[in-house]
Structures are given as structure tokens and as C-alpha cells.
N, C-alpha and C positions, 0 to 999 in steps of 0.2 A: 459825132464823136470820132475821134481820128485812131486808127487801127493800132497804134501806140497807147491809147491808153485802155482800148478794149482790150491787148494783150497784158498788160496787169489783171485786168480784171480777171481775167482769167485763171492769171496764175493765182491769186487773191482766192478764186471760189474754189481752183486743186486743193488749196490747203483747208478750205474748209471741209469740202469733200471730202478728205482723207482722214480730216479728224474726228467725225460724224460717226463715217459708217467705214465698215473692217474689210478696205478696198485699197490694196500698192497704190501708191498714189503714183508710181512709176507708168504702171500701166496707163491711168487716166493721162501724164506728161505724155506719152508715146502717142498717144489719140489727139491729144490737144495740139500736138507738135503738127500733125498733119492736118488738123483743120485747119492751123491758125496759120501755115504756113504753106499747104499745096490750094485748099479750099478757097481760103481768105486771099493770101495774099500772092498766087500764082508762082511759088518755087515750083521748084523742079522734085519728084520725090528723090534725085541725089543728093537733091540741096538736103534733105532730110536725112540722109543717110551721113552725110558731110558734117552734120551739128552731131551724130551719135559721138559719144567721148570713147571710144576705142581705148585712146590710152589709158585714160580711166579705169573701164573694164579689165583690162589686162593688169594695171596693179593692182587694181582688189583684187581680183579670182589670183590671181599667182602668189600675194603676199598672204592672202589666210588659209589658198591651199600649202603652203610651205610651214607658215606654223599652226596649221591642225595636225600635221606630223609629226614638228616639234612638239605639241601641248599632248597629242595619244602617245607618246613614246615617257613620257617624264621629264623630257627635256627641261622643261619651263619650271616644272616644280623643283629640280636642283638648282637649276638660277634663281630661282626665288631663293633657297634656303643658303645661298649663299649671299646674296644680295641682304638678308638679314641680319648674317652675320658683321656686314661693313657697319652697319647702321647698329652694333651690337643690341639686339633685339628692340630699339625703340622704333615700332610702326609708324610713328608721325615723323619721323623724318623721312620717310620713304617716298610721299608725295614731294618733299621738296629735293629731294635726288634726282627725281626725276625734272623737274623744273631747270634743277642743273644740268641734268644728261642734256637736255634738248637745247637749252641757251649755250651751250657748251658748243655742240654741233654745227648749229645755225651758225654761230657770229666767228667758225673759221669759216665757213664758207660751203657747209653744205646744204643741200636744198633743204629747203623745209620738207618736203614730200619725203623724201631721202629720210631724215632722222625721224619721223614719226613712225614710216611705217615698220619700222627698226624699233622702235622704244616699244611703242602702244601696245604689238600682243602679250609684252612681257609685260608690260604696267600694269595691264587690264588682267593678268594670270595675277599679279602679284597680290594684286588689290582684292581678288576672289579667293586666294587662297586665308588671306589674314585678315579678312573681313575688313578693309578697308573700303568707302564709297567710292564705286566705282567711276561711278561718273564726275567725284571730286578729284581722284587720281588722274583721268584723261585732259581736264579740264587744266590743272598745273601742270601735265607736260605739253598741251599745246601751247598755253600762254607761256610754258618758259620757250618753245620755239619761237614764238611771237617775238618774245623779249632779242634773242638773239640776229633777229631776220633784218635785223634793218642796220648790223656792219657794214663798216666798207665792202667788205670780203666776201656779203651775201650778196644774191642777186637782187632782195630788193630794195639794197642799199645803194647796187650798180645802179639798177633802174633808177630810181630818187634822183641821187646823186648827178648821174648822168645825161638824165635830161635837164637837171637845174644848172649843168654847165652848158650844153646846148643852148638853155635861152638868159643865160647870160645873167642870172639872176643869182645875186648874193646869198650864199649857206656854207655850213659847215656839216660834214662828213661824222665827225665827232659830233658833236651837240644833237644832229640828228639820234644818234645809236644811243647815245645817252639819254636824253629825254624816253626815248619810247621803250627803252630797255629801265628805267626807272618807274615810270609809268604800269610798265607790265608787272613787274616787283608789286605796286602797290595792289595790283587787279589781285592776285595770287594772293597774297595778305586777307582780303577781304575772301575772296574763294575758300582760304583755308578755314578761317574764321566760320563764317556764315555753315560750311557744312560739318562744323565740329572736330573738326580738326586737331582743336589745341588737346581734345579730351586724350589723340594719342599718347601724347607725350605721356601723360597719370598711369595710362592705362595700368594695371596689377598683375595682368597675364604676360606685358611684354616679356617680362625678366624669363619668364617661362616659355615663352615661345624661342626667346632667345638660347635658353638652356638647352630646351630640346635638340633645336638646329645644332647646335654645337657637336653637342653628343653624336648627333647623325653624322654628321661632316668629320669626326674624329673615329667614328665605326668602320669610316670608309678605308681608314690607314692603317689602323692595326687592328680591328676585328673582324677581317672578312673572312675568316674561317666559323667565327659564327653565325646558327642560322637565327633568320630575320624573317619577319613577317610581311607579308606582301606591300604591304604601307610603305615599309621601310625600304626594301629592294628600291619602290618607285625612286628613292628618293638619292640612291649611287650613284656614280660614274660607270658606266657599262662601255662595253665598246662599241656599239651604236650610239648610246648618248653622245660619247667622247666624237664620231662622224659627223652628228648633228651640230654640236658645237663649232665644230670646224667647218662645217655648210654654211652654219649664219656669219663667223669672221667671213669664209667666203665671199657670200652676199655681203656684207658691209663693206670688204675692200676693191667687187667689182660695181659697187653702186656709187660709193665712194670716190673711190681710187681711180679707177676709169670710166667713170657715165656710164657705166649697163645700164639699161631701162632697170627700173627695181621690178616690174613684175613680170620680166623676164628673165632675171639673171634670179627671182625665186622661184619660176618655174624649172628652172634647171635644175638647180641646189636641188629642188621637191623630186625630179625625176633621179637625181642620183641617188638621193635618201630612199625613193621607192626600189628602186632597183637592187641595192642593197642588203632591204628586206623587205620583199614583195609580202611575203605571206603578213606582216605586222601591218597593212596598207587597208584594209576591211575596215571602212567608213569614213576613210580621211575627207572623200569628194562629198558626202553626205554632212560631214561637219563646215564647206563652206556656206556662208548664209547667202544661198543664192536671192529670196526676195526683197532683202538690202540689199544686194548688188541692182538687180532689176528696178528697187526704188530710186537707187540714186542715178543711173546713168539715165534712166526716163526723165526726171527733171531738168538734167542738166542736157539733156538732147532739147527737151523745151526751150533750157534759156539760149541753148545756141541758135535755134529758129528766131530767137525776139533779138539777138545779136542782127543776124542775117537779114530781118525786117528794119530796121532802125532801131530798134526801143533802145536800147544801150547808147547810141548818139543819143537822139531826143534826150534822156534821163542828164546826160553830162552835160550837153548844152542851153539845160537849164541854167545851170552857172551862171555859162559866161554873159548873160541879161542881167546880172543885179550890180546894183550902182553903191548899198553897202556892200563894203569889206569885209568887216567883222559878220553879218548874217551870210553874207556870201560864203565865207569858207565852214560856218555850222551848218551850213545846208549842204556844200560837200562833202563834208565827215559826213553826214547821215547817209547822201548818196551813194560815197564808199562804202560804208557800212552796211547798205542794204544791197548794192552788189553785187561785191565782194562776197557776201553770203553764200553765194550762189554761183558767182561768175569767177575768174581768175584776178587773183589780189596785183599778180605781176602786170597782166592787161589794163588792168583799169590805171591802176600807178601810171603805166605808160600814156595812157588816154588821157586822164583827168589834169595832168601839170601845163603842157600846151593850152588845155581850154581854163583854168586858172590863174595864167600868166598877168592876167588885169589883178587879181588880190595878191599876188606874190609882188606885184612891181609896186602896190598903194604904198607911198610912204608913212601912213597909219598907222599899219600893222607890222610886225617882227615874220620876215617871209619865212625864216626856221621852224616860228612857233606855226604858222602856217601849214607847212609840207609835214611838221610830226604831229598836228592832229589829223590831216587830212589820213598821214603813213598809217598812223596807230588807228586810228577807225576804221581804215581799208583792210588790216590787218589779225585785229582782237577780233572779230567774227569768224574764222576760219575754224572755227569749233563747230559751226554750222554743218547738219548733218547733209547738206547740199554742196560742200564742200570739199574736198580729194582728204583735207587730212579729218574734220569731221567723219566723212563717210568713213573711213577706215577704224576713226572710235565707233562708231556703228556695227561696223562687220566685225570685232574684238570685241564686245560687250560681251562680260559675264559677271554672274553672281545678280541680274537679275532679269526680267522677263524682257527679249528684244522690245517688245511695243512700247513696254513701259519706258525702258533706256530710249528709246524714240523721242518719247512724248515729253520724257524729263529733260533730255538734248534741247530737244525745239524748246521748249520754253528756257532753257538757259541762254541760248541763241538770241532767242527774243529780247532775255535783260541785257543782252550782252551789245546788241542793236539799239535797241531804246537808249543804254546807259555811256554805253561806252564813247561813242560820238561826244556826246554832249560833256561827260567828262575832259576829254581829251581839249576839246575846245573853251571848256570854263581854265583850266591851268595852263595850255599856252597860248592862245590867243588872249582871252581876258584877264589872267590873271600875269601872266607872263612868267618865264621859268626867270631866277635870280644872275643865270649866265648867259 
């Protein structure tokens, strides 16, 4: 058996392991990462240190130590009560705002990493405070990043785009964003559906929750000479909130506006907000979820040692052996899909087009409907809690128990694996889009 395919297995028996018994499965990745890679297969233990995801690390502990500040100060809960008020108190449109926020962001051109970790602790605050499903909130703002990531404007619509002029091979720029930004529309449809969704719109409290919000938000301008109950206080404009507020524009215009690393330019933001008011700072380092952070960057130091060994060639050079077109590129998408889950959506894009170049050139097949099943199956799994923007809905979970937000992740992950591919590949390769 060749050391590529005992390194799945492996990673195959972590995920069993982790779902058995009440063990990080980070830890077990950190151990597997050294057997499978100094023991097995003679790295270096740099080389192991070299697959750790550093930058990773540094965006999660810097973006949820920066809004566990925001979320203990009140921060979050006045966004939210404003945020209700655009939507004049009907809670179902709230998931699809946010679907907007993120396709919005993406498809001018900012990273995906960028607009999630920006959107997520507020979606996931908003969704806890007005009992919306949480994990159906995170799930339509990643698919709306999804939907927007594959413009010209985003990178990995450059990536796409840019290697399919590299090998000389006929598409469109449009048609690509279109398909997979329509595609993603429908995913969301069904997400919204399947978790109950439509029941927001009926709901009978909105009109009430609306009211209330109002009433607060109208407190804040002409009754602030009266008193209020600590609930409501939470719920002002203070002049620390009003500092917070202006930390997160901060951080959106230097992550933004100038590439700061986002989980540095929110360690900053975090250290000026501490400084500020030190004494309001008692538990903020305690509300980061360090054993989700330790889970994920253990896995993904894993898959960087199965990079480092070959498994990730081996896995793509599956491909380029098959003599159909059409199974040739459903077995891509699945490829992608499986990953992408795991690995960077931008690398593989780059990887996988050069070694697909035989089913983009088949005169067969439509090489567009091609490259946006392969884009959208490489892509729709990034909900994946092995994932940068997964993990980050991971480390933002609230409103219900982390394990179980875990457990209900991975398995949406999984339909989202199992289905997505295959969709993607039944509407443009076999069924073909109309344009």
C-alpha cells in the first residue's frame, strides 16, 4: 500500500476517532502529523513546523480576541438592534442580508477570509440574540461569499480566469461569476428552506421585537435623562461603544483598504480597545475558544505534511488518467470538494486547471460548464470546519453547545461534499446552462 493512500487512512480513522470518544482531534492531527511525516516518511521536524498554519492561528485568536470585546462591551447587541431595525423587525430576512453583505464584498474584490471574519461574529451574535439557527445564519453568509468569490475582481476568479488564459483555453470571465453566483442563490434557497427559514417571515413576535428595538433606538435621542434598566443601558451608544464601533470600521478599512493581515490589524484594534478600558478587560482572553483553535490548526498542520508527502499531487493526478471527459471532470468536482474542505480553495484552483487541461480542451464538453463545476465544488465546501472561514464559524458559535455546533457543521459539510459536486456537475456539464 503506498504511503499516499495510508495517509488518508489516517486521516479517515482522526475523524473517527474524534467522533467516538471526547478527544480534540487537533491534538491527535499534531501526533499524526509527526508520525506520518518525521517517522513514516523522513521530514525534517521543520518540515513539521513549516505545515503548522501560523497565519491561521493568528486570524482566529486576533479576530474573536477583538470581538469577545466587542460582544462583553454591548457592542454587538446595538448592531444587532440596529441591524433589525433595516430589516423592520422581520427576522427572516436577516439570513438573507447577510448573504448579501458577503456576495457584496467578495465579488468587488475582497478576500473571502476578509468579509467573513468581518460578517460571522456579528451574524452569529445576531442569530443568538433573536433565536435565529445559528448554524443556518453562518451557512448563508458563507454561501453568499461563495456566490461572490468567483468575479473577475475576486482572487478566485483571477486564479480561474488567469490560468485559463495561460493555457490558451476558451471561457468567459462573466459566464463563469454568473453560473456559480446563480448556483450559490439556489444552494441558499434550499438552506433556507430545509432549516425553516420561511417560518421567519409569519413569525408573530417579529412586529414586537421590531417595536421594542425602535423604542430603544428612539430612548437613545430624546430619553436619556431617563433611568433604564441594565438591559437596556446594554443596549446605547456609550463612548466606548461609539471607540468600538470606530476599531471595527478600523479594522474593515485596514484589512480592506490596505491588506493588514486581518488577525493583526485585530490584535491591534483589541489592544487599543484594552487600553482604553483596561479594567472592562476581566475574561475577554477566556472567552477565546482556544480548543477550536488547537482543533483546527492540528488538522490543517496534518494536511500540510500529506501536501509535503505527495498526497495532494497523487489525489489531482488522478485526473489526468481518465479517457472520459464527462466522469473525468465529476470526479474533479468531488476531488475539489473534498480538498478544498481541508486544503486552500485558491491552491487547488491553481493546481487542478494545468492537470485538467485534456477535459477543458475535449471538444465534448462546454470548457466553462467544466471550470464552474470544478470552481463551485472547490468552493461550496469552505463551510468546512477544517476550513479558515468554516473554522472561524466554529470559533463565533453561539446559542448552542461548541460540540454540538461541531458535529452539526461536519455533517452539513459532509451533505455539502456528497451533494454539491455532483449537483454542480449534473447542471453544467450534463445538463448544460441555456448561455
Amino acid at each position: 500500500m503506498s504511503i499516499e493512500i495510508v495517509a488518508i487512512i489516517v486521516l479517515l480513522v482522526m475523524f473517527i476517532i474524534g467522533a467516538i470518544f471526547p478527544i480534540n482531534i487537533g491534538i491527535i492531527g499534531f501526533v499524526a502529523a509527526f508520525i506520518m511525516g518525521v517517522v513514516v516518511s523522513g521530514l525534517s521536524v521543520d518540515d513539521i513546523f513549516n505545515a503548522f498554519p501560523a497565519d491561521l492561528f493568528v486570524l482566529l485568536s486576533g479576530v474573536t480576541f477583538l470581538f469577545a470585546i466587542v460582544q462583553k462591551n454591548g457592542t454587538i447587541d446595538l448592531i444587532s438592534r440596529w441591524g433589525l431595525l433595516l430589516v423592520r423587525g422581520n427576522t427572516g430576512l436577516i439570513p438573507w442580508v447577510m448573504f448579501a453583505l458577503g456576495a457584496l464584498l467578495t465579488s468587488i474584490g475582497t478576500s473571502a477570509i476578509a468579509a467573513a471574519s468581518i460578517l460571522i461574529p456579528i451574524a452569529l451574535r445576531i442569530a443568538n440574540q433573536y433565536k435565529i439557527n445559528p448554524l443556518m445564519m453562518g451557512l448563508m453568509l458563507l454561501i453568499g461569499v461563495t456566490a461572490g468569490g468567483f468575479s473577475p475582481l475576486h482572487l478566485f476568479g483571477v486564479v480561474v480566469n488567469g490560468m485559463m488564459d495561460s493555457q490558451n483555453i476558451p471561457h468567459s470571465p462573466g459566464l463563469l461569476f454568473l453560473n456559480t453566483f446563480i448556483l450559490c442563490v439556489i444552494v441558499a434557497i434550499i438552506v433556507f428552506i430545509l432549516f425553516s427559514g420561511l417560518r421567519k417571515f409569519i413569525r408573530k413576535d417579529s412586529v414586537k421585537h421590531y417595536s421594542a428595538a425602535a423604542t430603544e433606538i428612539i430612548d437613545i435621542n430624546v430619553n436619556q435623562e431617563e433611568e433604564s434598566s441594565e438591559d437596556s443601558l446594554k443596549e446605547r451608544l456609550t463612548w466606548y461603544k461609539g471607540f468600538t464601533l470606530i476599531g471595527i470600521a478600523l479594522l474593515v478599512i485596514l484589512a480592506l483598504g490596505y491588506n493588514v493581515h486581518m488577525g493583526f490589524a485585530a490584535f491591534g484594534v483589541g489592544l487599543v480597545l484594552s487600553l482604553i478600558a483596561p479594567k472592562r478587560q476581566e475574561g475577554v482572553l477566556q472567552s477565546i475558544p482556544w480548543p477550536i483553535i488547537l482543533m483546527v490548526t492540528g488538522i490543517v498542520t496534518y494536511v500540510g505534511v500529506l501536501e509535503q508527502i505527495g498526497v495532494i499531487k497523487y489525489m489531482t493526478h488522478l485526473i489526468a488518467g481518465m479517457n472520459n471527459p464527462i466522469i473525468a471532470t465529476l470526479t474533479a468536482s468531488y476531488i475539489g470538494g473534498i480538498i478544498s474542505s481541508f486544503a486552500s480553495t485558491t491552491g487547488f484552483l491553481a493546481a487542478i486547471i494545468p492537470l485538467a487541461i485534456p477535459i477543458l480542451k475535449d471538444p465534448h464538453v462546454s470548457s466553462i460548464g467544466v471550470i464552474s463545476s470544478i470552481s463551485f465544488a472547490s468552493s461550496i465546501v469552505d463551510i468546512s470546519p477544517f476550513s479558515t472561514n468554516g473554522a472561524m464559524l466554529l470559533a463565533n458559535a453561539q446559542g448552542m453547545n461548541q460540540n454540538e455546533f461541531f458535529r452539526k457543521l461536519l455533517i452539513a459539510s459532509v451533505c455539502f461534499i456528497a451533494l454539491g459536486p455532483g449537483l454542480a456537475w449534473v447542471i453544467f456539464v450534463v445538463i448544460g446552462t441555456p448561455w
